[in-house]
N, C-alpha and C positions, 0 to 999 in steps of 0.2 A: 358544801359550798357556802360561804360566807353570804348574811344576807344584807341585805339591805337596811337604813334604819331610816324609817320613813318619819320627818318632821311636819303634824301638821300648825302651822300659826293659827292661832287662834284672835279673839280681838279681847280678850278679859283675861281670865288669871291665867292659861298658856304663857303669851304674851308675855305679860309682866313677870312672869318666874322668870322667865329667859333675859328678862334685861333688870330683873331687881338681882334674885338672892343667887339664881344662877351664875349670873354676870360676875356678882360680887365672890363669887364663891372660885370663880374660875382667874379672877384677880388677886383673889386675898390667899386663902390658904390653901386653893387647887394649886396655884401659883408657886407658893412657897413650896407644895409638895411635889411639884414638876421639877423641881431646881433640886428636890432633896432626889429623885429619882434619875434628874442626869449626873450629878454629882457620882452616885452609884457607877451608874452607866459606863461613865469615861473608868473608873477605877477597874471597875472590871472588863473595860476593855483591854485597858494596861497590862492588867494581866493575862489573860489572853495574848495579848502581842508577846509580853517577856516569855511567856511557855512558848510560846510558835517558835520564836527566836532562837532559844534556847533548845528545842527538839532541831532547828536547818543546821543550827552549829553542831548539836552530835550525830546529826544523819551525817553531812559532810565532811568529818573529822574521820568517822568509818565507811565511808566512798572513797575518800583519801589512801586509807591504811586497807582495806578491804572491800573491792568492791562487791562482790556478793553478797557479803553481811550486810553494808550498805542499802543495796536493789533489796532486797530478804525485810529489815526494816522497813524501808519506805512501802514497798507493796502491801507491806501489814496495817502501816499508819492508815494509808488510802484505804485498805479495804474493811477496814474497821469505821472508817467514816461512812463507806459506801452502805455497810450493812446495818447502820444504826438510820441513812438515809432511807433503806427500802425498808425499814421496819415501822418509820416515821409515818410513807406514806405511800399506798400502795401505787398509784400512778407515777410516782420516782421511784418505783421498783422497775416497774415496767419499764422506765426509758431507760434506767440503766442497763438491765438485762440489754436493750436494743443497743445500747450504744457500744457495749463488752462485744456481744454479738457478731457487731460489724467490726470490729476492730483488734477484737484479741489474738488474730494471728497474725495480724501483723507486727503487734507487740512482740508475740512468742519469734518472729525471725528475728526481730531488730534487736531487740535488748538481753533475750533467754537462749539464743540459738535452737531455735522450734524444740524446746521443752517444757514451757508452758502450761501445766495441767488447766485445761482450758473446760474442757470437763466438770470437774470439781468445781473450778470455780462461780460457771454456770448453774450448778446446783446449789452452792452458796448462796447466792443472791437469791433465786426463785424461791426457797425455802426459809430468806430472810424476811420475803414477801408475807408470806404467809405466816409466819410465825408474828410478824406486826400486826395481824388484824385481829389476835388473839390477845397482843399486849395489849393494846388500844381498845380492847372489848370491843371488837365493832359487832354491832346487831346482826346477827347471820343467820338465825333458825330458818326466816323465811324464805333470804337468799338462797339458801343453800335447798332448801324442797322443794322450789323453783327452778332450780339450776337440773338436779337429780330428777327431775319430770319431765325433759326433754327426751323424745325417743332417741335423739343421737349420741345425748349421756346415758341413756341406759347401755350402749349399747363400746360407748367405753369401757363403762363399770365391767361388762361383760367379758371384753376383750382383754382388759388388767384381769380377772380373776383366772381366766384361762392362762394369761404369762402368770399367773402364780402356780398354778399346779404346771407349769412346765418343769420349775423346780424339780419333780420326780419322775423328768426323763429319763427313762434307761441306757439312754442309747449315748443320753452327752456323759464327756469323760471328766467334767470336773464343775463347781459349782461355783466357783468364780466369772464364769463366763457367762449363769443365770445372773447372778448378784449384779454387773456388769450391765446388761441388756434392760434388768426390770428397774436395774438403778434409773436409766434414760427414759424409760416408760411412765415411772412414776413423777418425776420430775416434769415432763411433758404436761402431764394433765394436772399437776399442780401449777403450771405455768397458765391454764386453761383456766383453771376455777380462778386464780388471782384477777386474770383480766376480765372473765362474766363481774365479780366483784366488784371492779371500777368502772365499767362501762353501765355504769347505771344510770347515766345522763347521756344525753347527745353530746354537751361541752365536753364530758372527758373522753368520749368517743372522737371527736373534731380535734382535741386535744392532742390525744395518740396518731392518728392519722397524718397532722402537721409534722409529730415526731420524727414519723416511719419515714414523712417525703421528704425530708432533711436529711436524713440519716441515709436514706437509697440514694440522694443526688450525688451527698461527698461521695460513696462509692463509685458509682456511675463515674461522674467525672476524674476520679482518681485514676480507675481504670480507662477513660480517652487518653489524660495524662500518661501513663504510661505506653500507649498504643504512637501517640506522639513525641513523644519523648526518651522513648526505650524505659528500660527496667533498670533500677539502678543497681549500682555493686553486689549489695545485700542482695541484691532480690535475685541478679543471675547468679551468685554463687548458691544461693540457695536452692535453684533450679536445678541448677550441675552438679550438685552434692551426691545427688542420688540420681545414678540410674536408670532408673522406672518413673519417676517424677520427670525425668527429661526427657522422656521415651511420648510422654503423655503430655506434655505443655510444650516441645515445641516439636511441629508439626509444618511439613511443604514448608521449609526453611525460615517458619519465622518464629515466634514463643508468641502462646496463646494468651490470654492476657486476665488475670486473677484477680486484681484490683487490693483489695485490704484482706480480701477472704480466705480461705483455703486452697481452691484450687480455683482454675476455670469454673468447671464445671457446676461447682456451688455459686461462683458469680454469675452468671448466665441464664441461670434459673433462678436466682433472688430477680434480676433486672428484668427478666420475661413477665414474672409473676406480679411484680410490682408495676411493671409500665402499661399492663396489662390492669391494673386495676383503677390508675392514676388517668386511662385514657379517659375511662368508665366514669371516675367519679367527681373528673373536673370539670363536667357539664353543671353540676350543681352549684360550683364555686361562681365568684361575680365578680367582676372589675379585676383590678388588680393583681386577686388571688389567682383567680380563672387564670391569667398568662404567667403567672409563676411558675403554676404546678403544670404546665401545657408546655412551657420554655427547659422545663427539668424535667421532660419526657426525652428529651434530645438525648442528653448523655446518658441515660437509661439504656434509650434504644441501639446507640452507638456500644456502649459495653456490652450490651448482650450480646452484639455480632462479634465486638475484637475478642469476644471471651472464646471463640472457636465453637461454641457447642453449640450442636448440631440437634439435641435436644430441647433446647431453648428455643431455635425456631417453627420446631412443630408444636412446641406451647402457644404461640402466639397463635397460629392458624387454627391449631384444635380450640383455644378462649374463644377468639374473635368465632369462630363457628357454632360454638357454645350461648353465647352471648347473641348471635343474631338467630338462633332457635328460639332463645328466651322473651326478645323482647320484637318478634316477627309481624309484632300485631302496630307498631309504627313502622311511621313511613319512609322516618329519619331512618331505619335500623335497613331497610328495604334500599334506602338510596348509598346507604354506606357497603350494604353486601355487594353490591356492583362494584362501586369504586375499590374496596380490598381485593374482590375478584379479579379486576383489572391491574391492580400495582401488584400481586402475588403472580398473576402470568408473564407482566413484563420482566421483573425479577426474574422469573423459572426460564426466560428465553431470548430476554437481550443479548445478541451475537458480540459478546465481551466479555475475556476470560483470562484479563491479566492482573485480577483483583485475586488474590487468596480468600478474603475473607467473604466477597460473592462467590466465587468457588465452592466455599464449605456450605453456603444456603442452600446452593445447588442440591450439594449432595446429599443433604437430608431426604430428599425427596424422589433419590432413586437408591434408595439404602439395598435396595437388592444388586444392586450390581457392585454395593461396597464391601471390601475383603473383610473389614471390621466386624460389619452386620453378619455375612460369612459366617465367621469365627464364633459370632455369639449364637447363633443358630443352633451348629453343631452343639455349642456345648449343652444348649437345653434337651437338645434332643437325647444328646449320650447321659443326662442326669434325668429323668423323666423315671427311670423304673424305681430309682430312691425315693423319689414322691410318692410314687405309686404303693410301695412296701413299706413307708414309715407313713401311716396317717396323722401319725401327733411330731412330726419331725425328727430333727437329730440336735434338736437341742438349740438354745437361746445361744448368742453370738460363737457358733460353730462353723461359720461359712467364712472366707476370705483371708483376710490378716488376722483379724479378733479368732478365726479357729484356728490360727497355727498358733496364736500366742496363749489361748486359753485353754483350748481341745488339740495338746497336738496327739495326733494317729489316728487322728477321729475321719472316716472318711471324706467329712467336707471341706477337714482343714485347707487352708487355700485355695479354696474350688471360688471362682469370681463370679457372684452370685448376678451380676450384670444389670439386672433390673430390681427395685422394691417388688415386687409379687415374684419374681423366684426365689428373691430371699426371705420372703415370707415362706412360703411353698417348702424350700426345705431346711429352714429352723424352727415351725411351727407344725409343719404339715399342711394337707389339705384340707383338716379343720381349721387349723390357725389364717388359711388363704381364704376359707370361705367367711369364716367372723370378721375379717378385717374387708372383703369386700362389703358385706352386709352395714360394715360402720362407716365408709366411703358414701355405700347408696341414702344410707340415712344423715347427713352429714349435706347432702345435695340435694334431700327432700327438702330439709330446715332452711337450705338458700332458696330454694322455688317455691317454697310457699309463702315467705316472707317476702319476695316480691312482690305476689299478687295478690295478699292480705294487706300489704301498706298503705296507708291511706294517705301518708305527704309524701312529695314527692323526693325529698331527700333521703328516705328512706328505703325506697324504691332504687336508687341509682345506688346507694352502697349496697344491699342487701343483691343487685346486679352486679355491683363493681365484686365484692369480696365470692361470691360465687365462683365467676368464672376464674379468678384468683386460683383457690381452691381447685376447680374442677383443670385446672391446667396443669397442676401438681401432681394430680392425678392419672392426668395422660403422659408427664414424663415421667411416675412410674416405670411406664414399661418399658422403657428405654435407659432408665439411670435409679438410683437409691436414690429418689430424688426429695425423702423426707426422712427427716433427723439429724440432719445438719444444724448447727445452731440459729444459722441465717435465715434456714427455713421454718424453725420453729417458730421463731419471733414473727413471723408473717402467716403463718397458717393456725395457730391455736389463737391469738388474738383475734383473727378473721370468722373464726369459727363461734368464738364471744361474742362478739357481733353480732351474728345472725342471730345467734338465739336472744340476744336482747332486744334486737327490733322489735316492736311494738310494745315492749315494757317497759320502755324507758319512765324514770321519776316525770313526772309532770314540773312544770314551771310552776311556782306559787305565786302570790299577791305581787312580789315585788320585783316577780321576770326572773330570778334566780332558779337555776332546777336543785 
């Protein structure tokens, strides 16, 4: 952080340097050499503009003549900028990743026809992150023995060395689909260490957090927009393209509603998760701020229901319950569990049922009488002896699509592993189910004891807000893959930075900077 430069006047030589030799100095040949250094300035601004010029003239000459060599070009110019930007500074690492995050499938329908290696390019940047703090020499030994002392990083560390010896599973049929799996593993937790990294001040903590409510409102609203507005061209032909994609977005005669994301499903658990924290930690904000972030809970909460998932509203019920066990000891938390209790009963039983979208809240909450829930039952039950006879799994992305396209004959190939802990359960086994529970429960320590170790209160409402955040991701587990999406990473690993920097934050110095 830039500091401050503190002048103090004096009434003797202070003083008088400042209006003798200084003065004169800032007149005479400071002066002259301001005039020699814009003189520069503009010159190599000039050029600067004539290269700029000269690269829109040969990008559009081959948009002209070809446009994919064109789009191929420009994508390289931009992300050659991007990655010289997140090497620059690791907090413009970070909001780029967030802003690609939210946006790259949208991109990939609009301009690539959903081919997008979005993938990669997400590992581009987080590793452009990283490899900047090495250019930059920034001081790490201590960050990083700090960071590595938490019980919930050890318990990464743990969980990455176990997907490393997965590598010599016997049972997966090719080792593309590890390479695959520990590719998004590793990335993840490098996306982890970058943000512990920057959040070493409350400012760039406060920093990010402005980002994320920025970057979840356009969504949010983007997605009322289209609930309003319908889905444009691009976006139902891309619906209709496939079969199984229209099987699953539209639903009781209308299309579920996806916003900039991947699917629904990924936007409705981004908006849960986040309106869910934004409810939490706008109590903290004041004036101004406080009705911003309070007014862009709206189209938050509105996208999470047009998104259809049914997931997403047992997020909010299991947070908010989560959240009023945590903080049971006000009176504020005591008067709001009445009131939620009351607006979740009227919801469950207002005699009115010509809303589709109250319809699908409904049905959350009687999932045993739904064919769906049905369906997914059965299948865990007929996959239960696999688990039971593979303890170390069938192998890293062996379950679903990634097994028919990486493992095919493998017996999980396309088997829809339905929830995150059955697809832990059998790509890892029941060691791999038990470590990744064990890194959940410690993960939830780190947010409850940072609550009631904090000693201001802002740090109390985030280390509350990002918690139940967290712990709501964790309940639609069971119901959906509901971590490793890119959407969710950017919300859950930086969240998770957080906690463990509460109470170590840099101190303010002399001059209020941290």
């Amino acid at each position: 952080m830039p500091h401050r430069t503190i002048i103090r006047a004096g009434r003797g030589g202070g003083y008088g340097g400042a209006r003798g030799g200084g003065l004169s100095g800032a007149r005479g040949g400071g002066f002259a050499g301001s005039q020699g250094s814009l003189s520069a300035s503009r010159s190599g601004g000039w050029g600067y503009f004539l290269f700029a010029f000269f690269l829109a003239g040969v990008v559009g000459l081959l948009m002209a003549q070809e446009v994919q060599v064109g789009l191929g070009l420009t994508g390289a110019i931009i992300g050659g900028v991007l990655m010289i930007a997140c090497m620059l500074d690791t907090m413009t690492g970070l909001a780029i990743n967030m802003i690609f995050s939210f946006t790259c499938f949208h991109l990939s329908r609009w301009l690539f026809n959903d081919t997008l290696a979005v993938g990669t390019i997400d590992d581009i940047i987080v590793f452009s992150t990283l490899i900047g703090l090495f250019l930059r020499r920034v001081p790490m030994k201590a960050t990083f023995q700090s960071f590595v002392h938490n019980r919930a990083v050890v318990w990464f560390i743990i969980y990455m060395a176990y997907g490393i010896l997965e590598a010599a599973n016997p049972y997966a049929h090719s080792i593309q689909g590890w390479v695959l799996g520990f590719r998004a593993m590793l990335g993840t937790y490098v996306l982890l260490y970058t943000a512990y990294v920057a959040f070493d001040t409350r400012a760039n903590v406060r920093r990010f957090i402005w980002i994320f409510f920025w970057g979840c409102l356009v969504v949010g609203l983007y997605g009322c927009w289209q609930e309003w507005f319908g889905l444009s061209d691009m976006e139902r032909n891309w619906v209709m393209s496939d079969d199984l994609r229209f099987g699953l977005i539209f639903i009781a005669g209308t299309f579920r509603k996806f916003s900039m994301l991947s699917d629904p499903t990924a936007f409705g658990l981004l908006m849960a998760a986040a309106a869910l924290f934004f409810t939490i930690y706008s109590s903290v904000e004041k004036g101004r701020a406080r009705w911003i972030m309070r007014l862009g809970l709206i189209p938050m909460y509105l996208g999470m229901a047009y998104s259809g998932t049914r997931t997403a509203d047992g997020m909010i019920v299991a947070g908010l319950g989560f959240y009023i066990l945590l903080t049971l000891h006000r009176r504020a938390t005591r008067i709001m569990a009445v009131v939620a209790t009351l607006v979740f009963l009227f919801l469950l039983f207002v005699p009115y049922y010509s809303n589709n979208t109250l319809n699908r809240f409904r049905s959350t909450f009687s999932a045993t009488q739904d064919q769906s829930y049905i369906v997914r039952e059965d299948n865990r039950h007929f996959i239960q002896p696999y688990i039971w006879n593979h303890p170390i799994g069938g192998g890293l992305c062996t379950t679903g699509v990634h097994g028919t396209q990486y493992n095919p004959g493998h017996p999980l190939a396309g088997f829809p592993p339905d929830n995150g802990y059955l697809e832990k359960a059998l790509e890892t086994g029941s060691i791999g189910l038990a470590l990744i529970c064990l890194l959940y429960f410690f993960v939830l320590r780190t947010g409850i004891r940072a609550y009631f170790r904090a000693t201001q209160q802002e740090d109390k409402v985030l280390a509350a807000g990002c918690t139940v955040a967290i712990f709501s991701l964790y309940a639609a587990t069971y119901s959906q893959v509901a971590l490793g999406q890119l959407s969710d990473n950017i919300l859950y690993y930086p969240f998770i930075a957080i906690l463990l920097r509460i109470g170590h934050f840099k101190k303010p110095d002399a001059s209020g900077a941290a």
